[in-house]
C-alpha distance (Angstrom), angle and dihedral (degrees) to the residues before:
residue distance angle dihedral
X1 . . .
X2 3.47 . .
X3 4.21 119.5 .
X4 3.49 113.8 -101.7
X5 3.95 106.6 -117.1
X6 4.37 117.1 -136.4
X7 2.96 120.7 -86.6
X8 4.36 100.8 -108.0
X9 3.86 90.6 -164.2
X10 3.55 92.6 61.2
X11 3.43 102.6 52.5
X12 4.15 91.8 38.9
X13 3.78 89.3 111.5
X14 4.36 88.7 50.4
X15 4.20 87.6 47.7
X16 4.13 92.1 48.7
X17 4.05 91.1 45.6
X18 3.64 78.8 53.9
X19 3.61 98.6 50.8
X20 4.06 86.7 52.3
X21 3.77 92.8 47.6
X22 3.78 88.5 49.8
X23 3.64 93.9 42.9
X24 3.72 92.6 47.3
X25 3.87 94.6 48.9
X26 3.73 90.0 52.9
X27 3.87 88.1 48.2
X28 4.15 87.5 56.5
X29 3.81 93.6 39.3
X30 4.15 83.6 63.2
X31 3.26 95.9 44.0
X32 3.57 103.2 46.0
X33 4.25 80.5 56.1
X34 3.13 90.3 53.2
X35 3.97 95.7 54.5
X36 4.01 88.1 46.6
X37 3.54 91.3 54.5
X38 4.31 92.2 47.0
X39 4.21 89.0 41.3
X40 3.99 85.8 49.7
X41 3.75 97.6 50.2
X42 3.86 91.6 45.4
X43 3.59 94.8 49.4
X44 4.08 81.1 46.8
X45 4.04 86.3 60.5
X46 3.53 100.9 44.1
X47 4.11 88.3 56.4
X48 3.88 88.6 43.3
X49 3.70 80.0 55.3
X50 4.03 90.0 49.6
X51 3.43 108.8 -108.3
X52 4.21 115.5 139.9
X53 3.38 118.5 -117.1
X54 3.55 80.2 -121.5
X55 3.69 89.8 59.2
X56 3.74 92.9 49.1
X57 3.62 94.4 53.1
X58 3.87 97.4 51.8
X59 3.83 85.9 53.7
X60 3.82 89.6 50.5
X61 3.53 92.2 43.9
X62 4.09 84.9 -126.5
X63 3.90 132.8 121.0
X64 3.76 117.2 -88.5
X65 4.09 78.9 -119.7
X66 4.03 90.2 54.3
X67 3.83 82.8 58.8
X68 3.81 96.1 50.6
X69 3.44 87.8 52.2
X70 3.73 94.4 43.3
X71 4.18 81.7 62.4
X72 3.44 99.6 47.2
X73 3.65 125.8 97.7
């Protein structure tokens, strides 16, 4: 006997809330780069300006390492 294959039709309602969740994670995933790239150029300013990363980091409340990783990438 052969297996009986699912029934696509009526799960089509599952497989397009799955298209939106995929769409929408892709959606985040670029804007979440986008927000890395604008925190990395600010925190490029502010040690054009002089401040330490050091300096930045007590401000931020972050590690001096958060802030070296903040400017990588």
């Amino acid at each position: 006997m052969a297996d009986k294959k699912p029934d696509i039709e009526a799960h089509r309602e599952t497989f397009q809330r799955l298209r939106q969740a995929r769409d929408e994670a892709v959606r985040h995933m670029r804007l979440a780069q986008q927000f890395h790239a604008e925190r990395r150029d600010l925190l490029r300013v502010l040690m054009a300006e002089g401040f330490s990363q050091a300096e930045i980091a007590r401000e931020l409340g972050v590690t001096r390492q958060a802030i070296q990783k903040m400017l990588a990438g």
